[in-house]
C-alpha positions as a printed NumPy array, in Angstrom:
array([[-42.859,   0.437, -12.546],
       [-40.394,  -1.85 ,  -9.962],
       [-37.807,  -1.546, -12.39 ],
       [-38.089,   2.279, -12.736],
       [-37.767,   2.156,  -8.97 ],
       [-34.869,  -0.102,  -9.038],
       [-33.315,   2.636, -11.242],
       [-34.142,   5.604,  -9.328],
       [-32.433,   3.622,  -6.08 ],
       [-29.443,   2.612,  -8.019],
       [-28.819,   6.316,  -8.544],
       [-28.371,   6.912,  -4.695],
       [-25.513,   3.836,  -4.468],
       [-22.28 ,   5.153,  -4.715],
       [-19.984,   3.98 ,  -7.592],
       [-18.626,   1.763,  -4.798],
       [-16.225,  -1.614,  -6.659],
       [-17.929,  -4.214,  -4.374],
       [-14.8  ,  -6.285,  -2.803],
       [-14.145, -10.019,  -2.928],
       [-15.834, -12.12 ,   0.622],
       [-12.163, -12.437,   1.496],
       [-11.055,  -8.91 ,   1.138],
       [-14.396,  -7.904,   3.02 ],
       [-13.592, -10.396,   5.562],
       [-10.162,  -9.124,   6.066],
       [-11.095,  -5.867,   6.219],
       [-13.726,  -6.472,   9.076],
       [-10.973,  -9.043,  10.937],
       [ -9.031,  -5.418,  10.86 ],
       [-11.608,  -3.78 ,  12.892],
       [-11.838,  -6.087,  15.154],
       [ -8.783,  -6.528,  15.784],
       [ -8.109,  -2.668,  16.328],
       [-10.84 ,  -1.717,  18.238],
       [-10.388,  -5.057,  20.275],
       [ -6.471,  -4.561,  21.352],
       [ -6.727,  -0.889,  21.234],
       [ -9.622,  -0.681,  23.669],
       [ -7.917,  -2.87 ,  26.248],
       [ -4.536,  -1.201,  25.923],
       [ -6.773,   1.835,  26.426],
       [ -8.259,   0.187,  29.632],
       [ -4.786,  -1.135,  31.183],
       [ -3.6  ,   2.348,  30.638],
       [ -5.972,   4.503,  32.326],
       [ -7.54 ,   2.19 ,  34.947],
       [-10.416,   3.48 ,  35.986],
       [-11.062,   6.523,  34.607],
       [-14.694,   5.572,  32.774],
       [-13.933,   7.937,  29.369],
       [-11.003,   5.371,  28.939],
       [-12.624,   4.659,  24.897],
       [-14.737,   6.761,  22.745],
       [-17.164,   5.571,  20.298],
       [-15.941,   7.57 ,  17.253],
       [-12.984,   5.378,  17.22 ],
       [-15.357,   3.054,  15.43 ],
       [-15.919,   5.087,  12.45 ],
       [-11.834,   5.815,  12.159],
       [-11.657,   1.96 ,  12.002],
       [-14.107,   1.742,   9.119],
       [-11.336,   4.204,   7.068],
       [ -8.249,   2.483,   8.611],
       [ -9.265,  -1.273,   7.671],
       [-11.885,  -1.005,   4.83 ],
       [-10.631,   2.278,   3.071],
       [ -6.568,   2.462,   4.315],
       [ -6.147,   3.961,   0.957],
       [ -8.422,   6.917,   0.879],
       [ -6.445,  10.255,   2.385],
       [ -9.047,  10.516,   4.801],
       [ -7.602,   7.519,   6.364],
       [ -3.509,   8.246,   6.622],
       [ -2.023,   8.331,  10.166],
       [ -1.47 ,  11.856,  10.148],
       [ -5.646,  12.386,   9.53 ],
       [ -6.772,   9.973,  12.594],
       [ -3.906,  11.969,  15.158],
       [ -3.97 ,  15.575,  14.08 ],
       [ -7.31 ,  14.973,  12.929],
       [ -9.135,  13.913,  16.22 ],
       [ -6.545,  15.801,  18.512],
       [ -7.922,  19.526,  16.88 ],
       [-11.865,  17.934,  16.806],
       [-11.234,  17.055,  20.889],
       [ -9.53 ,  20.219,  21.41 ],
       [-12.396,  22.399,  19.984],
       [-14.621,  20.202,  21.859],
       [-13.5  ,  20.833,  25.168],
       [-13.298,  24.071,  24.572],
       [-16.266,  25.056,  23.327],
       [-17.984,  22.761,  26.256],
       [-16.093,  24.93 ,  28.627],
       [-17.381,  28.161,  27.496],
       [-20.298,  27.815,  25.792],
       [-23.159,  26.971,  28.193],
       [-25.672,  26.251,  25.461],
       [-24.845,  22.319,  24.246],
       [-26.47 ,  22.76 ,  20.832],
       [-24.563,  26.055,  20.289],
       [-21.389,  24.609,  21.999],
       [-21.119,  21.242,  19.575],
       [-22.201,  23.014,  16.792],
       [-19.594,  25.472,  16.69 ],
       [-16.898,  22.753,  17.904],
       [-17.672,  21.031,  14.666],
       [-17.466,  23.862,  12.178],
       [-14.468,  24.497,  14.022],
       [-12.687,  21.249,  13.475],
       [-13.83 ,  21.006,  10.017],
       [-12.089,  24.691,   9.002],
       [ -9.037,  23.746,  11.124],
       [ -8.734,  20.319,   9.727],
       [ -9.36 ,  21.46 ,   6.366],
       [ -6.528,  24.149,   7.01 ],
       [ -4.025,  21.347,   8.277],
       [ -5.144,  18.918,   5.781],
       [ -5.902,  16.763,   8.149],
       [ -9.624,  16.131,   7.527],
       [-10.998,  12.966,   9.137],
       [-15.05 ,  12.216,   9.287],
       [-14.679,  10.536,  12.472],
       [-13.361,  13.246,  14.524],
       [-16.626,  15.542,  13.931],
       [-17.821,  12.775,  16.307],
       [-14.934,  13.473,  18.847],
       [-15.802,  16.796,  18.854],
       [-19.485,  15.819,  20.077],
       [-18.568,  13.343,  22.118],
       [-16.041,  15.99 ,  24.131],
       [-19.808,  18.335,  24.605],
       [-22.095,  15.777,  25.281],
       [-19.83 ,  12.833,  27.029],
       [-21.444,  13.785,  30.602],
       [-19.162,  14.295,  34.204],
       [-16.615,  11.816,  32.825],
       [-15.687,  13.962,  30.179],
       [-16.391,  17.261,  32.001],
       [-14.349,  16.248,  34.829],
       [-10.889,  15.597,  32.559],
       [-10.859,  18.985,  30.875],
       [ -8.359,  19.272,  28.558],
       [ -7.011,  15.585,  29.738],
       [ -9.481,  14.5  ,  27.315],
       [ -6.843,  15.101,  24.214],
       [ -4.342,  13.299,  25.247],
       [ -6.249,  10.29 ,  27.488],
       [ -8.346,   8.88 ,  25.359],
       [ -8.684,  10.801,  22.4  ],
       [ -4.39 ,  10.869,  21.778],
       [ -4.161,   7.366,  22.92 ],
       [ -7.008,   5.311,  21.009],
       [ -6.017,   6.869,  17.974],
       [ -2.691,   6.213,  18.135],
       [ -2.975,   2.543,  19.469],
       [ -5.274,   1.979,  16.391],
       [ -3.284,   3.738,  14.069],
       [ -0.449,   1.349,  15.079],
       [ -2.724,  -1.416,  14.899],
       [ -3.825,  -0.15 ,  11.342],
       [ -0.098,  -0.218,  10.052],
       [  0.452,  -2.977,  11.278],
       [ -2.546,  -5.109,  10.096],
       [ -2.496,  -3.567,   6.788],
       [  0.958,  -4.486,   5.694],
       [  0.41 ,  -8.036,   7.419],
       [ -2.019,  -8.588,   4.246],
       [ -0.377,  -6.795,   2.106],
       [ -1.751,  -3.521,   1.825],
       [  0.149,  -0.537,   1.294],
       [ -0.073,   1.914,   4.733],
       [  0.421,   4.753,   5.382],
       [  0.157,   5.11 ,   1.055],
       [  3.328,   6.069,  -0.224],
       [  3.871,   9.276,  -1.736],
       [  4.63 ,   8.435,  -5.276],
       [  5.377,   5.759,  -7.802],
       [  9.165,   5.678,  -8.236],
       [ 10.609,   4.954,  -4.994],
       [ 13.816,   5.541,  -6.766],
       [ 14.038,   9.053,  -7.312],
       [ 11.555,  12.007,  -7.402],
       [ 11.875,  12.018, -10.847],
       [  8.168,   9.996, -12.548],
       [  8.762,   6.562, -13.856],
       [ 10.251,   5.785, -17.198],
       [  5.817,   5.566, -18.794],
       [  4.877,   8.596, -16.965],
       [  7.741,  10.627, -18.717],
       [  6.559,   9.47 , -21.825],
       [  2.775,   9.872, -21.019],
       [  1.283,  11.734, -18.022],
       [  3.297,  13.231, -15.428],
       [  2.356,  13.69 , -11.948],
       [  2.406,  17.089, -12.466],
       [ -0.376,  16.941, -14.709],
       [ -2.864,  14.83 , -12.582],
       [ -1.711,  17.503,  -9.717],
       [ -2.63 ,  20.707, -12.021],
       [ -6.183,  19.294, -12.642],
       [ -6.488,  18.508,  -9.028],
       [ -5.761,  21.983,  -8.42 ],
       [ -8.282,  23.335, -10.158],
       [-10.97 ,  21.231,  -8.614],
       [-13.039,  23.3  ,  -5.963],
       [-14.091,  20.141,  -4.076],
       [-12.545,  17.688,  -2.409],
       [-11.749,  14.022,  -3.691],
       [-11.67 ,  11.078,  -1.878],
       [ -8.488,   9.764,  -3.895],
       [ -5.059,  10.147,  -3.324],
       [ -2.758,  11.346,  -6.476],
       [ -0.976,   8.191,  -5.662],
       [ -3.687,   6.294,  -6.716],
       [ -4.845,   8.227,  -9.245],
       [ -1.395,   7.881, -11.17 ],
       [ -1.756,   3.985, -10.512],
       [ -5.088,   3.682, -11.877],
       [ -4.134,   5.932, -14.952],
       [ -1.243,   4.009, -15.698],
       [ -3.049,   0.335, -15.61 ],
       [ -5.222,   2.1  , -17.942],
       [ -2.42 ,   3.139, -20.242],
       [ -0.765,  -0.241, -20.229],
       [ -4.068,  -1.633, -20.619],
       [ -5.004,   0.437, -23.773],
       [ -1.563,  -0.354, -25.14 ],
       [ -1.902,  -3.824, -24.576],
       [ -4.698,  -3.501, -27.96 ],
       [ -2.43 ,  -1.9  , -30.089],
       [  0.569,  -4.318, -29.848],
       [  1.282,  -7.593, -31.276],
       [  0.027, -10.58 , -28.833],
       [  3.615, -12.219, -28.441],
       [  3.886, -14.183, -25.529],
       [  6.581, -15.235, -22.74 ],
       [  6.958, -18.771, -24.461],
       [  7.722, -16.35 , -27.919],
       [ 10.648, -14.919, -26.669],
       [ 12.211, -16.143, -23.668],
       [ 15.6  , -18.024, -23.591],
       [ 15.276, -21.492, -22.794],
       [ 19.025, -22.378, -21.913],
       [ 18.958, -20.922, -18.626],
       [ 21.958, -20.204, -16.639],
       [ 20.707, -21.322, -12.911],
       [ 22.254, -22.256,  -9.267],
       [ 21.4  , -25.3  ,  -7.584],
       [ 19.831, -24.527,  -4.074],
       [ 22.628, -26.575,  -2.239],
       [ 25.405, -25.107,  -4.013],
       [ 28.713, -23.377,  -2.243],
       [ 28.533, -19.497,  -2.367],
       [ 32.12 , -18.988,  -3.575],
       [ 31.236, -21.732,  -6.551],
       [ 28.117, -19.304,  -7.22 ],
       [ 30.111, -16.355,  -7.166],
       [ 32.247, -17.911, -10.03 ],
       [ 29.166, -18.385, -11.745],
       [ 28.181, -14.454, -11.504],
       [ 31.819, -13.812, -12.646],
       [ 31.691, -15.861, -15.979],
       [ 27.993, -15.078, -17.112],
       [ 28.495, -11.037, -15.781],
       [ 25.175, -11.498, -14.15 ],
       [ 23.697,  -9.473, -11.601],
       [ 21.15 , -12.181, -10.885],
       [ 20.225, -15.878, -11.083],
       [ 17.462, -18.233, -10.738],
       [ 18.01 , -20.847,  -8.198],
       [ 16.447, -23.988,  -8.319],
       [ 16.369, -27.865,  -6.523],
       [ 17.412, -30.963,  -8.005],
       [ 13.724, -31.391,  -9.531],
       [ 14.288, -28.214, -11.807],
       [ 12.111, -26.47 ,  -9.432],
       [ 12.719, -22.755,  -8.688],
       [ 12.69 , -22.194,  -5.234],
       [ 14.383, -18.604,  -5.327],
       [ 16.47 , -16.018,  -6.736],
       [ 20.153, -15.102,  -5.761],
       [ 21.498, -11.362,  -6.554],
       [ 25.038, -10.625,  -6.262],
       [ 25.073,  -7.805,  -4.039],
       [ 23.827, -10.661,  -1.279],
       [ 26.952, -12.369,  -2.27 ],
       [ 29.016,  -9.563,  -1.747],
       [ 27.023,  -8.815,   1.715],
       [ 27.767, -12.321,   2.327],
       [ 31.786, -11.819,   1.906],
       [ 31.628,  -8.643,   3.809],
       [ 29.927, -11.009,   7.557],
       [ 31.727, -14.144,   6.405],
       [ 33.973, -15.001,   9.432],
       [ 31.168, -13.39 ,  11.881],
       [ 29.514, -16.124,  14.314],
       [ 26.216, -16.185,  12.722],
       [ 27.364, -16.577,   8.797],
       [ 29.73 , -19.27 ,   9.975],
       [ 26.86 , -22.163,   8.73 ],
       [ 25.557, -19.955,   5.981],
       [ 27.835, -21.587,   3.372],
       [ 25.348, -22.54 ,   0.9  ],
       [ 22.948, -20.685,  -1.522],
       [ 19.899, -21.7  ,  -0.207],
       [ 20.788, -19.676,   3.245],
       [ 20.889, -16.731,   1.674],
       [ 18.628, -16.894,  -1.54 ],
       [ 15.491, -14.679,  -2.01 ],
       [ 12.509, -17.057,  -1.798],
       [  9.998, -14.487,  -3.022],
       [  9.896, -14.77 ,  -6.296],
       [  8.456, -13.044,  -9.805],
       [  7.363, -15.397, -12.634],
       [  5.286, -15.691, -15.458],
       [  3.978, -18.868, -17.604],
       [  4.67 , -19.386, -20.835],
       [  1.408, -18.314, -22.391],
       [  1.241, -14.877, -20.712],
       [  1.422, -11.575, -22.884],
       [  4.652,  -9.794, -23.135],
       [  2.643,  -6.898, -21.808],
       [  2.364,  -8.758, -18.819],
       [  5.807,  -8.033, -17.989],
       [  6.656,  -4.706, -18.48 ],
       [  5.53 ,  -2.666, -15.077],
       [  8.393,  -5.332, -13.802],
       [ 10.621,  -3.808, -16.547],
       [ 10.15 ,  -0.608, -16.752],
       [  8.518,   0.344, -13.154],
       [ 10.572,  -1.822, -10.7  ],
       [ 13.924,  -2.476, -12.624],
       [ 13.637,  -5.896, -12.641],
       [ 16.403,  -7.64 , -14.341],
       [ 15.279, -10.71 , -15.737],
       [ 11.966, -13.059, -14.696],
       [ 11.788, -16.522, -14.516],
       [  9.249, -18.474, -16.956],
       [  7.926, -21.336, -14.87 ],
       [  5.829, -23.826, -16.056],
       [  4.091, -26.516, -12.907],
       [  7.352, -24.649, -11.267],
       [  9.72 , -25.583, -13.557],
       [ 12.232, -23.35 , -14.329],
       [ 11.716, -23.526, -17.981],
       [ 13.062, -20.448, -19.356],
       [ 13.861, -16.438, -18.483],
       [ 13.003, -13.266, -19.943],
       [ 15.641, -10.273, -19.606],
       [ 15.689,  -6.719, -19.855],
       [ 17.561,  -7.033, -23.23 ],
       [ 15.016,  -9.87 , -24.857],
       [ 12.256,  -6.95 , -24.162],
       [ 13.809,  -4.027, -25.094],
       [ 14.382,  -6.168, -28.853],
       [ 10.988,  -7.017, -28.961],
       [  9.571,  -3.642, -28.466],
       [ 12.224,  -1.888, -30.534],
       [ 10.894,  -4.127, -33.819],
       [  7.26 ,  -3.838, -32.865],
       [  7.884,   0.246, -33.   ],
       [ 10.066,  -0.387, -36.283],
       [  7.267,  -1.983, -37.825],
       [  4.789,   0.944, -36.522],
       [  6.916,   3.598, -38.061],
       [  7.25 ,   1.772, -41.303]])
């Protein structure tokens, strides 16, 4: 009997993936945050006008920090979103004596304008309350009410949102596709599904869904590469990478580096410190940008490799799967990645030593 109960509860829990304590931590350190410094801006703004912050800016933050992802939660959502919600509000407070009648109506208007703007935000059903029932404060600014507070908190906390989020590393606002390159899909999507096919079947979906196409074409791709991760042979990075690596040493002179690009017709190299260590990656067009500032004030010092290395860097160990490495391939051009082993430099994998692999693996498939 409890477990038939347990059942019949688990059925009202949305398919929710339950975060890591840090991510959840973050995510509430966001709200904080945002509500915190947006509230006080808020204050030192409007002095002492008491509407100066409204409580539906607490639900917004629960999109912009735990959900920044969902579309409900993009910039243009919280602004346009909240500014239509208030704008109904006081409007329908003005001339519609009846409250129930007056923030009823301002919320089935929001929701059809929002909708039509695609702009729909959750929270702002609450602005358009709040503009009916906020009391003389409210009453007294009138149409004020858009821009001071409803305009300003939600764009102090959408800043604060943008800024937060890419802080740790989360993408926001979301970007509007995969290849950043062109508006052509990536190299797998030509070859598998297209964003024009996850967009047809959105199309002909008569609800709405809280996931961006963006996200949807990340998740089906993981799948794919995931899927075809079964079906290939489980070489790794120690299998095939090249183990005489061509490197620079951190403290190295840019013009001897340069030589170095010239002889090996490189693009890119590993750099490492004495130890064999790699501490960063050097391409050539920041050699080139270095040649172009080279007598101004600020390059003068900036003679060495280490000043003007990448220290962000892509590797792999040596037991990983090949698979492992081809969204850097394929996705974000990479040109080569660095094998490191208790970061050692110990070897590098290149466009070409992939392409060679995969062309035998499908020469074996079609034999």
């Amino acid at each position: 009997m409890f477990h038939s109960q347990l059942d019949w509860l688990n059925t009202l829990k949305p398919n929710f993936k339950v975060l890591p304590l840090k991510e959840r931590l973050l995510c509430g350190l966001g709200a904080l945050l945002g509500l915190a410094l947006s509230s006080l801006i808020s204050w030192w703004v409007l002095g002492d006008i008491n509407a100066w912050y409204i409580a539906p800016m607490g639900a917004s933050s629960v999109l912009l920090f735990a959900v920044p992802a969902s579309p409900l939660a993009q910039p243009w959502n919280i602004v346009v979103g909240n500014s239509i919600a208030a704008i109904m509000g006081v409007s329908c407070a003005l001339y519609i004596p009846n409250l129930t009648e007056a923030f009823s109506v301002a919320v089935a208007l929001s929701i059809f304008l929002m909708m039509t703007t695609d702009s729909l935000h959750p929270p702002s059903g609450a602005v358009a309350i709040t503009a009916v029932l906020g009391g003389d404060a409210v009453r007294e600014l009138g149409y004020h009410f858009i821009f001071y507070p409803v305009l300003l908190n939600s764009v102090l906390l959408m800043v604060i949102a943008i800024v937060f989020n890419r802080l740790i590393g989360k993408p926001y606002p979301q970007t509007p596709q995969l290849n950043q390159r062109t508006q052509d899909p990536t190299p797998t999507q030509k070859a598998t599904i297209q964003p024009q096919d996850i967009q047809g079947v959105l199309d002909a979906q008569t609800q709405l869904l809280d996931i961006s196409e963006y996200d949807l074409q990340k998740i089906i791709l993981e799948a794919q590469h995931k899927a075809s991760e079964r079906q290939t042979q489980a070489l790794t990075c120690a299998d095939i990478m090249s183990k005489d690596v061509v490197s620079l040493q951190q403290d190295e002179d840019i013009h001897s580096a340069l030589e170095k690009f010239k002889h090996m017709n490189l693009m890119s190299l590993p750099v490492i410190d004495t130890e064999q260590h790699l501490v960063g990656t050097l391409a050539l067009y920041e050699v080139v940008e270095w040649f172009k500032h080279a007598t101004d004030l600020p390059y003068s010092w900036k003679h060495q490799v280490k000043h003007i290395m990448l220290r962000q860097v892509v590797t792999v160990q040596p037991q990983q799967s090949i698979q492992d490495l081809v969204p850097y391939f394929v996705e974000r051009s990479f040109n080569y990645i660095p094998v490191v082993e208790q970061q050692r430099l110990v070897g590098i994998i290149s466009r070409a030593d992939m392409i060679a692999v995969l062309n035998q693996q499908l020469a074996v498939k079609t034999n």
